[in-house]
KENUFI-913123 format. One line per 2 residues: their letters; for each residue x, y, z of C-alpha. Coordinates in steps of 0.02 Angstrom, whole numbers, always signed. Layout:
A = X/Y/Z  ... .
//
This chain:
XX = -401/-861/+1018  -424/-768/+831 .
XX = -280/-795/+711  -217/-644/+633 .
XX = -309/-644/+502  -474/-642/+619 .
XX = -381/-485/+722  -341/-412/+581 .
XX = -512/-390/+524  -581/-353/+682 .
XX = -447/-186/+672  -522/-146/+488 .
XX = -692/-130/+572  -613/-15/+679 .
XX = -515/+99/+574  -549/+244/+466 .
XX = -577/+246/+268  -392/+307/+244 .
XX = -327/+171/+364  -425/+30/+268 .
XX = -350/+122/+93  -167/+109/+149 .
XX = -220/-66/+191  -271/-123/+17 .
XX = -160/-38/-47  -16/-161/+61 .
XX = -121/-325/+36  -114/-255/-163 .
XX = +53/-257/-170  +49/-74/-224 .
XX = +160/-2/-77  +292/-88/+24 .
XX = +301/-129/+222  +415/+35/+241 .
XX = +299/+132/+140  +147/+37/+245 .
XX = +228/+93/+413  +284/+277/+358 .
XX = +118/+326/+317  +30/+231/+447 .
XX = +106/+308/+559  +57/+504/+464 .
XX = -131/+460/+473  -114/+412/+648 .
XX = -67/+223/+672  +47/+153/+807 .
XX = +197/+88/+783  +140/-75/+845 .
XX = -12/-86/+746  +53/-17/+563 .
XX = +186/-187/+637  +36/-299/+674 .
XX = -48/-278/+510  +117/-274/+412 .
XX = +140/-445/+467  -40/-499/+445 .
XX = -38/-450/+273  +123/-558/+228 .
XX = +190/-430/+171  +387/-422/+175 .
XX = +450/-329/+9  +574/-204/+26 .
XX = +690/-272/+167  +578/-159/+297 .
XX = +651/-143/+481  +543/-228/+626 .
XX = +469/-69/+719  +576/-82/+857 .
XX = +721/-55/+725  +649/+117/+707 .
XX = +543/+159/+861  +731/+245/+932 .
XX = +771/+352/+799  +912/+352/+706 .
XX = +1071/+235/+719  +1163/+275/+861 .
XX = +1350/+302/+845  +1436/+183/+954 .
XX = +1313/+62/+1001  +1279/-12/+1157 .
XX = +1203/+37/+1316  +1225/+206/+1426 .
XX = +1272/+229/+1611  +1144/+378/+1679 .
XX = +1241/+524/+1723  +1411/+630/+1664 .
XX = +1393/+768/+1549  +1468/+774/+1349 .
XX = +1502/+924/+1245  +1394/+926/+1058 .
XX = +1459/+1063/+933  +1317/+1147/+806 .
XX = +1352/+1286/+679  +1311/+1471/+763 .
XX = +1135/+1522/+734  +1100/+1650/+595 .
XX = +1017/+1763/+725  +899/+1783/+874 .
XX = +853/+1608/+955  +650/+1655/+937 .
XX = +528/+1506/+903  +448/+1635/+775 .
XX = +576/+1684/+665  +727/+1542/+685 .
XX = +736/+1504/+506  +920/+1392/+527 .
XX = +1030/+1238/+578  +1102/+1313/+726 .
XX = +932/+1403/+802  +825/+1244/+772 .
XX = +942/+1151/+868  +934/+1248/+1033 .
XX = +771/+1249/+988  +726/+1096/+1002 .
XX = +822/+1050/+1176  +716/+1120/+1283 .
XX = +556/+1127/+1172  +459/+986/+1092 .
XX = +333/+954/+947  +168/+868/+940 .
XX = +264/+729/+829  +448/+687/+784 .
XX = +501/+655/+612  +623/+532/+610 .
XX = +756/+475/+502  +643/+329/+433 .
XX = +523/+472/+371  +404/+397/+493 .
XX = +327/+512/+622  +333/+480/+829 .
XX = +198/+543/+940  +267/+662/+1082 .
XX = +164/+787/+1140  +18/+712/+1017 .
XX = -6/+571/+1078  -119/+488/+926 .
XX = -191/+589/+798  -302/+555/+646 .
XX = -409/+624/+480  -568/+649/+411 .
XX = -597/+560/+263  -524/+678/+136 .
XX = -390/+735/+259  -457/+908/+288 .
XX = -473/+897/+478  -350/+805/+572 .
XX = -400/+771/+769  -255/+762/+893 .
XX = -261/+680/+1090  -125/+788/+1186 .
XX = -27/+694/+1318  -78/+720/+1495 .
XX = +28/+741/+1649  +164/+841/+1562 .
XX = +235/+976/+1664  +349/+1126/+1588 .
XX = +525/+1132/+1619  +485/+1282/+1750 .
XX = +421/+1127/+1862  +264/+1197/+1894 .
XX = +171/+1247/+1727  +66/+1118/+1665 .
XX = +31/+1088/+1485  -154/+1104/+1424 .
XX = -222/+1087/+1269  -247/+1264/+1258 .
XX = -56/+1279/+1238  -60/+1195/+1093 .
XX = -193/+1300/+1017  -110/+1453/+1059 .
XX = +83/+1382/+962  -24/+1336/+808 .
XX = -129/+1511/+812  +54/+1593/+831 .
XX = +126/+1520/+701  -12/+1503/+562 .
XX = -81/+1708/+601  +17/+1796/+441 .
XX = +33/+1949/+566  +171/+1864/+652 .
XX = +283/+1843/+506  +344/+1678/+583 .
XX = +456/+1580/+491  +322/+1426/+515 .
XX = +214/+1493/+363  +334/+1416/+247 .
XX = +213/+1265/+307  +74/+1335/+356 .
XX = -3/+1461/+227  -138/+1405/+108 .
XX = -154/+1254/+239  -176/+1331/+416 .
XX = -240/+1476/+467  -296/+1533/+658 .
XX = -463/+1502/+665  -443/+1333/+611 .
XX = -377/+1269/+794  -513/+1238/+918 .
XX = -459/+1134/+1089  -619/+1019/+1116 .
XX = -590/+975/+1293  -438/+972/+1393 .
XX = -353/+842/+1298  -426/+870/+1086 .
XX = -347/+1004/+1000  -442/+1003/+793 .
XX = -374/+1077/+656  -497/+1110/+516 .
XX = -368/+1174/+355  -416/+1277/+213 .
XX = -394/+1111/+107  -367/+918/+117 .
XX = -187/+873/+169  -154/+702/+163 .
XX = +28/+754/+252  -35/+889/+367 .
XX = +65/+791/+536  +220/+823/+464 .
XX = +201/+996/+483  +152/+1012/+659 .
XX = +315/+891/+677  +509/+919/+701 .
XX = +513/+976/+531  +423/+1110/+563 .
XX = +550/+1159/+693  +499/+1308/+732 .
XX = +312/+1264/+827  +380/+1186/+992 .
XX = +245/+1191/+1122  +229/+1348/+1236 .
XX = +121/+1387/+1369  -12/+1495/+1291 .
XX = +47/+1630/+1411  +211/+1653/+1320 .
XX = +253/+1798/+1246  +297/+1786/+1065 .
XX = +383/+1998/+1073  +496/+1913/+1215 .
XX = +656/+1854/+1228  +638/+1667/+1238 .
XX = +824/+1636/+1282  +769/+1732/+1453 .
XX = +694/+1556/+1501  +679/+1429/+1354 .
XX = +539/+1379/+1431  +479/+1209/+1346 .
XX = +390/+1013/+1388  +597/+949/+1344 .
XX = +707/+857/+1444  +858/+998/+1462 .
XX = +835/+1165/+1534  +938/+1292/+1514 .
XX = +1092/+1340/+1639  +1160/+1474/+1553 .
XX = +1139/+1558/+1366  +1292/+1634/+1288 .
XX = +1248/+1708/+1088  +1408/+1676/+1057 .
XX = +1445/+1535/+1124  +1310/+1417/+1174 .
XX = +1218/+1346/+1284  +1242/+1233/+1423 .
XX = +1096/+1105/+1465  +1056/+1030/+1644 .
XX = +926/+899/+1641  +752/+937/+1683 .
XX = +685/+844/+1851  +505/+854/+1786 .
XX = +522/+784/+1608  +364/+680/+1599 .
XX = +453/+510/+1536  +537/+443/+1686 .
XX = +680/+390/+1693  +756/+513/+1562 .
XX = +861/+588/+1501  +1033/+487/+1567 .
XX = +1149/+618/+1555  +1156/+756/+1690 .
XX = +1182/+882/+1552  +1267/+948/+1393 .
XX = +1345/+1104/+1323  +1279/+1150/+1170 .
XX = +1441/+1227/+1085  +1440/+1357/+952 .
XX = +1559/+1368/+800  +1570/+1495/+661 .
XX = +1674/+1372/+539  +1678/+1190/+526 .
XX = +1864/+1140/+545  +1877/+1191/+717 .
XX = +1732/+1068/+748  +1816/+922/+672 .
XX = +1989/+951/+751  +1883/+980/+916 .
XX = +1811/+804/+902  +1992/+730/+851 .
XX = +2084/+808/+979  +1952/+755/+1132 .
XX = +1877/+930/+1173  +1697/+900/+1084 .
XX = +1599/+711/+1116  +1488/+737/+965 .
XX = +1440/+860/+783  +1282/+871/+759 .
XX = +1314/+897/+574  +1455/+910/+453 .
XX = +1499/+910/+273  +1573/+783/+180 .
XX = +1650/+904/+75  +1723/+1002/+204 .
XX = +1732/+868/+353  +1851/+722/+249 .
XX = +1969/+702/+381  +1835/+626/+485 .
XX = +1791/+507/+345  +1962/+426/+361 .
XX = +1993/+436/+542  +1961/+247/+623 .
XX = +1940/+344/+790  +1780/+417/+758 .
XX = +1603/+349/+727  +1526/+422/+566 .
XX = +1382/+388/+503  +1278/+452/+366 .
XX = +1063/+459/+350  +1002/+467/+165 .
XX = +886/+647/+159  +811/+772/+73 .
XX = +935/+900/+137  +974/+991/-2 .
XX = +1068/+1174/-72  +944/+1271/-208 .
XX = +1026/+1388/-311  +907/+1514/-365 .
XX = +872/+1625/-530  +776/+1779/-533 .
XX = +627/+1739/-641  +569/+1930/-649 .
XX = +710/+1975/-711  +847/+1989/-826 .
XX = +940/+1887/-900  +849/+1745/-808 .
XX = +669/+1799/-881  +707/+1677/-1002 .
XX = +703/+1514/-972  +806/+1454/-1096 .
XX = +940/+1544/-1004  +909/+1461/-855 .
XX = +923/+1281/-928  +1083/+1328/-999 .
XX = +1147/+1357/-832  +1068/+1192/-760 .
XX = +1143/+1100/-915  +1306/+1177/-889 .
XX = +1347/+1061/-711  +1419/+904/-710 .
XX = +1318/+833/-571  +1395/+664/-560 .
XX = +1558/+746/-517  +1459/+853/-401 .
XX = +1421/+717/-305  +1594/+607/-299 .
XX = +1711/+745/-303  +1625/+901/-185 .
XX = +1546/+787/-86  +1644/+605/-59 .
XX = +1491/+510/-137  +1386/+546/+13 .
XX = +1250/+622/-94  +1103/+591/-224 .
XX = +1084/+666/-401  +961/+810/-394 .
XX = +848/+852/-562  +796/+1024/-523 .
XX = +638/+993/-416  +589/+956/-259 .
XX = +583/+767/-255  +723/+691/-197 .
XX = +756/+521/-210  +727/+485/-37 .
XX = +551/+526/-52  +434/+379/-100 .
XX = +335/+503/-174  +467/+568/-328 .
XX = +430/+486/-511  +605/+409/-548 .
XX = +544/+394/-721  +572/+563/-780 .
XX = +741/+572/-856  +883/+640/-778 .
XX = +955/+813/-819  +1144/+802/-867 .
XX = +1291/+906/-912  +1266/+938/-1111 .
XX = +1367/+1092/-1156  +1336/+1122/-1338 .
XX = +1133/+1109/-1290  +1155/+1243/-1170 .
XX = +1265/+1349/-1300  +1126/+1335/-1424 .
XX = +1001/+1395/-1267  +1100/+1548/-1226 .
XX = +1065/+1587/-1423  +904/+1574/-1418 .
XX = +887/+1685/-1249  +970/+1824/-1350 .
XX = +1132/+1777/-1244  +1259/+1707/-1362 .
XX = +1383/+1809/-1313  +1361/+1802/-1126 .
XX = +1334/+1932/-976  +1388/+1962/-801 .
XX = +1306/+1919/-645  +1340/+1899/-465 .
XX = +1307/+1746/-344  +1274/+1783/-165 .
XX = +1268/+1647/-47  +1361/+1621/+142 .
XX = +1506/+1539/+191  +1453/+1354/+269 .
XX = +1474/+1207/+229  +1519/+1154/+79 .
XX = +1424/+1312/-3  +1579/+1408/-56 .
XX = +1649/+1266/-142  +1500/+1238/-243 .
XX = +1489/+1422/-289  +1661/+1417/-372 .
XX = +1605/+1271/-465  +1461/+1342/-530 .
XX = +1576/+1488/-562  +1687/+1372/-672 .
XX = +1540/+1288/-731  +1444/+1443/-818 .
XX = +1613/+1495/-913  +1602/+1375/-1022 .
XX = +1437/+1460/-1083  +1492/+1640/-1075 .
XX = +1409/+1672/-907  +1545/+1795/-813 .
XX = +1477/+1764/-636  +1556/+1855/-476 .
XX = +1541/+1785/-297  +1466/+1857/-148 .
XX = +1510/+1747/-4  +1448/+1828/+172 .
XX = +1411/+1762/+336  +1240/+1663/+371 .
XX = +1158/+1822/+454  +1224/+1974/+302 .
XX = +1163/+1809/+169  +998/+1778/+246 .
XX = +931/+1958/+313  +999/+2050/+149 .
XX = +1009/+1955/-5  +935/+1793/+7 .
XX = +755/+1855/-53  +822/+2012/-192 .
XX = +994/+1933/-261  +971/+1889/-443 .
XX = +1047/+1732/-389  +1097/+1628/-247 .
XX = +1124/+1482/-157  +1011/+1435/-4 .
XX = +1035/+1277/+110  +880/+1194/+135 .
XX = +871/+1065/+303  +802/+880/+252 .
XX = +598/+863/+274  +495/+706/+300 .
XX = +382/+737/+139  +406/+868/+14 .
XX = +251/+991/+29  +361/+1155/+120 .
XX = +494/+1116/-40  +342/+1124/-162 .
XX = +266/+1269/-79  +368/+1414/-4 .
XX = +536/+1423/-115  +411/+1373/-286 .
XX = +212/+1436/-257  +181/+1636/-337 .
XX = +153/+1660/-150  +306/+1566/-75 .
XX = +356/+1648/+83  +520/+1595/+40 .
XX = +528/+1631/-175  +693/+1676/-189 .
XX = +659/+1625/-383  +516/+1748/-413 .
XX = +429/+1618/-482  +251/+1637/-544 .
XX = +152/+1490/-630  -37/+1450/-596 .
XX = -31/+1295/-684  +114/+1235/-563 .
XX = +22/+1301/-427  -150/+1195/-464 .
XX = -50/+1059/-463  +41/+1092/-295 .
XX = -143/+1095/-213  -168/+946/-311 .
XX = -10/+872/-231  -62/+899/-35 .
XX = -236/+844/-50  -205/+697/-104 .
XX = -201/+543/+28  -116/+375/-50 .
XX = +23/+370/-139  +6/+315/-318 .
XX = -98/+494/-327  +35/+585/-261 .
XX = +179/+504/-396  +67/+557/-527 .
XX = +54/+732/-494  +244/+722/-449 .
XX = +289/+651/-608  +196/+831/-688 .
XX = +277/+945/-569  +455/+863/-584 .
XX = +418/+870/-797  +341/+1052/-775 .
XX = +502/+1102/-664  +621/+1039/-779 .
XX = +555/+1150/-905  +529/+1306/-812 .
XX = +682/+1283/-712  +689/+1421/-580 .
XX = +775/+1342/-461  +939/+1214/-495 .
XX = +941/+1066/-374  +1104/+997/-401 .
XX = +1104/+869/-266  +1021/+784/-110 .
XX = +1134/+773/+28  +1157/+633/+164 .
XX = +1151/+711/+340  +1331/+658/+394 .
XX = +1357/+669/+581  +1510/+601/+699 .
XX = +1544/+565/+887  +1679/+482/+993 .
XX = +1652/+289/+1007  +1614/+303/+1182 .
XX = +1449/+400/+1175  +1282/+298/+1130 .
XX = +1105/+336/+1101  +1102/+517/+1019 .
XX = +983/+518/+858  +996/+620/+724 .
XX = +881/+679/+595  +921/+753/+409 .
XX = +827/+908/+458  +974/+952/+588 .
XX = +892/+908/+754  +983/+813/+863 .
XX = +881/+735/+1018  +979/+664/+1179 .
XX = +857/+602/+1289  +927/+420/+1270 .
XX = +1099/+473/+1236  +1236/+457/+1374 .
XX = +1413/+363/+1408  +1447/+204/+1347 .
X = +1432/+78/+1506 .
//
């Protein structure tokens, strides 16, 4: 029998120029184990083998998990084992609008989403990705075509529509064809465009991109929540509550807008056996404190997601499990670049210098979030240059900034953002903040829908929630490139944008922290966008319910979850 060492040369032969990079790079000492299995498994490699070779290498830095620490998911609250059947009640914040796979663009819609539906991959709370309806994927060399084997056998939750690889080629054309205004090309333009998906065979679906992308499974994953597998007969001008048709475990019983959903379980999910309840409500709330007294007082077994500004009570109650996943979940409050008084830059790093982050962090939100520095790389991306020095509070700096911008005397503007979360609370602090630089700034709180359909693109500033993502590439592009679908800032800079394509084509990671380390510098200058923290996805349920994972995006996925036994 060959020792490891044997094996684990026999794999190399076997494995593609990227593989054998991320290897070196392991045996180098230049990346941990965790680092070794997150992007082992984005170029393709299985669980068990980015395990195998992590062992074979020696290499144990960083405290990794063991793979089957991570193969589940996220930690479940409660522990233990479930008993198959019995139904539970989960609570999720109302959707902003029209459950459509094209155009859901929120927490709440991405959630009923992804019950029924699923995605080629799932993004994890590890940052590692988990073949579903891919079942193993890989690259080219320079990561400009990545090859995907769809799962056979899989039946839609109709129980007679069987999915093809032509199904999958029809979602990606959907969502990557600019005539469909889907919210999906937040990820996929400048990377994917139609008539780069070709099925080759039954089973092969190819995506040839417009560029290398060393991260490109990550957006065909749950974090692009929008692209859950359809039939290619589906009929993106429908009404997909009609059927929520989808490859998921659940289908739908009955749809409410207002309300919610409620779930039965599907009897021809492809992975036996699953999922052990016999079904769930999905419950709909405008507000979170009915949601936390709902889970106190017995009437809801699980929230998906709360605030720990807003949600405190739960902190300190002994009766519930809470638990909290580190993220990239963040809020982005934007400045209109194109316009004034924000034309000026120097005005807008007054405002970023006028927060007190720290407090920020331990007052608004109990501690249960990271320091942001005004760009996209949070610390819980392996990716973000921690060397670049942290932006704090410095009030006379900023004073001497609103001089310079021909602002010494201050001006009036108005804020609009909606009313969840913690939002409203961190709009009055801003509020407070500014003052103390002569920036008069009125608030325009409105609901989710008025926020995001009226002002969220045309306010001269604003706060926008942005849900947690595995790497940082849909931050980088659509709220930051001169063509960001989502560029609330205005924000135009072809030097920022070079580097952006320099970002996503690159494969291993020491190229991607250098280009990080000159887009977090070049951000920090330009400042169109204040990131004043990284939030931890916070999430509670009774003690007697097991198995539900959550991810910092906002999905929640029950197929394993049930009663305790």
């Amino acid at each position: 029998m060959k020792d490891p060492q044997e094996q684990l040369d026999d794999i190399r032969r076997q494995r593609s120029d990227v593989e054998n990079h991320l290897i070196d790079e392991l045996r180098a000492g230049k990346i941990s184990r965790r680092e070794f299995m997150r992007r082992g498994t984005v170029v393709g490699m299985s669980f068990s083998l980015v395990a195998f070779i992590a062992a074979a290498c020696g290499n144990n830095n960083s405290g990794a998990p063991s793979p089957t620490a991570t193969v589940g998911g996220s930690p479940t609250p409660g522990g233990g084992s479930v008993k198959a059947g019995g139904t539970i009640t989960v609570s999720e914040i109302s959707p902003a609008g029209a459950v459509n796979p094209l155009t859901v663009a929120d927490e709440g819609g991405l959630a009923t989403l992804g019950q029924a539906g699923q995605y080629l991959t799932w993004s994890n709370d590890k940052l590692q990705l988990e073949p579903v309806i891919a079942e193993s994927w890989s690259p080219n060399t320079d990561g400009s075509v990545w090859t995907f084997k769809i799962r056979q056998g899989v039946t839609y939750n109709d129980g007679s529509t069987q999915l093809t690889a032509d199904d999958v080629v029809a979602t990606l054309k959907a969502h990557s064809d600019p005539a469909n205004k889907g919210n999906a090309l937040s990820a996929f333009t400048g990377v994917l465009e139609p008539d780069g998906v070709a099925a080759q065979g039954s089973d092969t679906v190819v995506c040839t991109l417009k560029a290398p992308n060393g991260s490109f499974p990550y957006l065909v994953s749950s974090d692009n929540y929008n692209v859950i597998i359809l039939p290619a007969s589906y009929d993106y001008g429908g009404d997909y509550t009609k059927s929520f048709i989808g490859t998921g475990p659940w289908k739908m019983s009955n749809f409410n807008s207002q309300t919610g959903v409620t779930y039965v379980k599907s009897p021809s999910y492809w992975q036996q056996g699953l999922p052990y309840l016999d079904g769930f409500s999905l419950k709909y709330f405008a507000d979170q404190q009915p949601q936390v007294l709902g889970l106190q007082q017995g009437s809801i077994d699980v929230i998906a997601q709360f605030s720990a500004a807003t949600g405190q009570a739960l902190l300190n109650d002994s009766a519930i499990t809470v638990y909290a996943t580190k993220s990239s979940a963040h809020r982005q409050v934007h400045m209109r670049t194109d316009q004034a008084p924000f034309d000026k830059k120097e005005i807008r790093q007054a405002l970023a210098l006028s927060l007190n982050r720290p407090d920020l962090v331990s007052g608004l939100m109990n501690g249960k979030a990271d320091l942001g520095n005004d760009s996209p790389f949070a610390p819980a991306f392996p990716q973000t240059d921690t060397s670049v020095p942290q932006r704090a509070q410095n009030i006379s700096q900023a004073q001497q900034l609103m001089s310079q911008g021909g602002a010494a005397n201050g001006f009036n503007v108005t804020l609009y953002t909606w009313n969840g979360y913690e939002i409203p609370q961190l709009a009055q602090l801003i509020q407070q903040a500014a003052a103390q630089i002569k920036i008069t700034i009125k608030l325009q709180v409105q609901d989710a829908n008025t926020y995001y359909s009226k002002y969220w693109l045309n306010s001269p500033m604003g706060i926008t929630d942005y849900g947690h993502r595995g790497v940082p590439n849909v931050f980088l592009a659509a709220p930051l490139l001169s063509t960001g679908t989502w560029n609330a800032a205005h924000y135009k800079n072809p030097a920022y944008d070079t580097l952006v394509g320099q970002y996503v084509a690159a494969v291993d990671l020491d190229a991607q922290r250098a280009v990080a380390k000159q887009i977090e510098t070049m951000l920090l200058d330009d400042t169109p966008i204040v990131f004043p923290y990284f939030y931890n996805h916070m999430s509670a349920s009774k003690p007697t319910i097991a198995g539900a994972e959550f991810t910092g995006m906002g999905h929640i996925r029950l197929t394993k979850a049930g009663l305790t036994a």
